[in-house]
C-alpha positions in Angstrom: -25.2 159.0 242.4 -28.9 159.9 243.1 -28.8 161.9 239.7 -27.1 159.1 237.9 -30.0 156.5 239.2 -32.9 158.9 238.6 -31.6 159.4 235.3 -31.9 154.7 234.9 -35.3 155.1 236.1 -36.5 157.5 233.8 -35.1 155.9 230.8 -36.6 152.4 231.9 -39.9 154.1 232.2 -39.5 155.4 229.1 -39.8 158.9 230.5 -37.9 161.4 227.9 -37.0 158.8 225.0 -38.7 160.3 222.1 -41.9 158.2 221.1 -42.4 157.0 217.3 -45.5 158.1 215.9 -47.5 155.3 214.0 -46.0 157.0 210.5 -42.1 156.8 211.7 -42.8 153.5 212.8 -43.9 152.4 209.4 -41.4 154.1 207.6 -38.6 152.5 209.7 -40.1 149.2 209.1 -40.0 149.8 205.4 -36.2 150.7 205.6 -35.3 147.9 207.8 -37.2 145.6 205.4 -35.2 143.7 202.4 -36.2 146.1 199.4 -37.7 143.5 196.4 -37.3 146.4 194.1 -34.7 149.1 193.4 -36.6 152.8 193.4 -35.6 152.9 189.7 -38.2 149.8 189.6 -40.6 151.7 191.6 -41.1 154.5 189.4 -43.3 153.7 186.2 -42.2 155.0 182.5 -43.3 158.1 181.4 -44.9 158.3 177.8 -45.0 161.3 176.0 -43.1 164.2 173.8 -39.6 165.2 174.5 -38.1 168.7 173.4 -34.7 170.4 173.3 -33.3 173.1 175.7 -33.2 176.5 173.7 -30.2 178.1 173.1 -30.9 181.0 175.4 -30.8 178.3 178.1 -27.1 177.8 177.5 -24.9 178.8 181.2 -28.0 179.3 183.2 -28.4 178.0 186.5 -30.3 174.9 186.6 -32.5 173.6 189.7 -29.3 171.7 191.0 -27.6 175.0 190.9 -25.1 174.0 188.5 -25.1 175.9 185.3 -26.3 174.4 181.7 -24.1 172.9 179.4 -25.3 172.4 175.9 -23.1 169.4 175.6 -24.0 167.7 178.8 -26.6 164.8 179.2 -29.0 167.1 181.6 -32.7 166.6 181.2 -35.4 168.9 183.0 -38.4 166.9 184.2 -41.5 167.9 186.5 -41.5 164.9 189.2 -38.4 162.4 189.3 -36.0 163.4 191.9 -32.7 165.5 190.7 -29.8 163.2 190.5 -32.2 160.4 188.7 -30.4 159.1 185.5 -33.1 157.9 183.1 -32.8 156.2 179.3 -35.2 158.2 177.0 -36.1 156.0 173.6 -37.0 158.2 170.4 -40.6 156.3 170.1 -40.2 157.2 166.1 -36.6 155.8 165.6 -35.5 153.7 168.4 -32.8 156.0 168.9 -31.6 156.2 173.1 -30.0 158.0 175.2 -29.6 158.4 178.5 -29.9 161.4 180.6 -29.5 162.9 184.1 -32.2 165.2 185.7 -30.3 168.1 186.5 -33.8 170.6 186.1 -37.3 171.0 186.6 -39.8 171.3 183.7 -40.7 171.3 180.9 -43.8 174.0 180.9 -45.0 172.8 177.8 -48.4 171.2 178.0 -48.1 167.3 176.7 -43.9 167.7 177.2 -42.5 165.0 179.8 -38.9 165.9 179.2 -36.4 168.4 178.1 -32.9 167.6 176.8 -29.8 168.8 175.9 -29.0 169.7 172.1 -26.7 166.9 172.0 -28.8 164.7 173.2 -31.1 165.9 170.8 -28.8 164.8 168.3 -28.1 161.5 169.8 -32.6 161.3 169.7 -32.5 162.3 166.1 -35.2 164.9 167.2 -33.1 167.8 166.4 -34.6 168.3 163.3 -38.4 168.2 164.5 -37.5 169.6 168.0 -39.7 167.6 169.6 -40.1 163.5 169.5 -42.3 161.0 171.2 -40.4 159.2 173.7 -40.7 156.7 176.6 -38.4 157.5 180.0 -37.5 155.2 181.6 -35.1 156.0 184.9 -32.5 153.6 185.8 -31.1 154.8 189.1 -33.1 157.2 191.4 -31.3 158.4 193.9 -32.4 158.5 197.6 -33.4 161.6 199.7 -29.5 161.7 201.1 -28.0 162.0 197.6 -30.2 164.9 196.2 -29.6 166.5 199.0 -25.6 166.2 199.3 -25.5 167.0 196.1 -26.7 170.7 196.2 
């Protein structure tokens, strides 16, 4: 019993309940609050050229750890989280598509995206190989989805 009410007091004093800093108080009061935009609306479009994976790329492991399929809708891109799903518009046809980020890159300087051959074909940017687009994601998924899905 004299364990059991030392234990009360401590927890009424607050003695051994973990403290929130100031930064995971904010962040909990930003996930309690009513979201006015969906993270897809949070992050901005991306302006610049798109290019095709090369066929050498074909089976390899991609950053997701699944392995590249030429015929898939996988994109590679340098910041938007893997599991993102964005619609990429051909700036030169009007051509869209709409991909998945599956990768990381493209190392190109001035490239913002990498896509598969088909969706290459759906681009109309086969040809050229590379196309000025604007991405735009749709659905970005939260920390807990990327993560699960490794």
């Amino acid at each position: 019993m004299a364990t059991l009410a030392a234990g009360a007091a401590l927890l009424v004093l607050g003695v051994g309940a973990p403290d929130l800093t100031r930064n995971q108080a904010a962040a909990a009061d930003r996930a309690s609050a009513t979201p006015t935009q969906t993270r897809a609306q949070q992050v901005r479009p991306q302006r610049g050229q798109a290019s095709y994976y090369a066929p050498k790329f074909n089976g390899r492991r991609m950053a997701n750890g699944a392995r590249f399929n030429p015929n898939s809708n996988a994109a590679a891109h340098k910041t938007l989280p893997l599991g993102t799903t964005a619609k990429v518009t051909n700036l030169e046809n009007g051509r869209t598509a709409e991909v998945k980020v599956q990768d990381r890159g493209p190392y190109a300087r001035g490239r913002v995206i990498d896509v598969s051959p088909r969706t290459a074909e759906q681009l109309d940017m086969k040809k050229d190989g590379t196309a000025p687009v604007v991405v735009e994601p749709m659905r970005v998924p939260d920390r807990d989805e990327r993560v699960a899905a490794r």
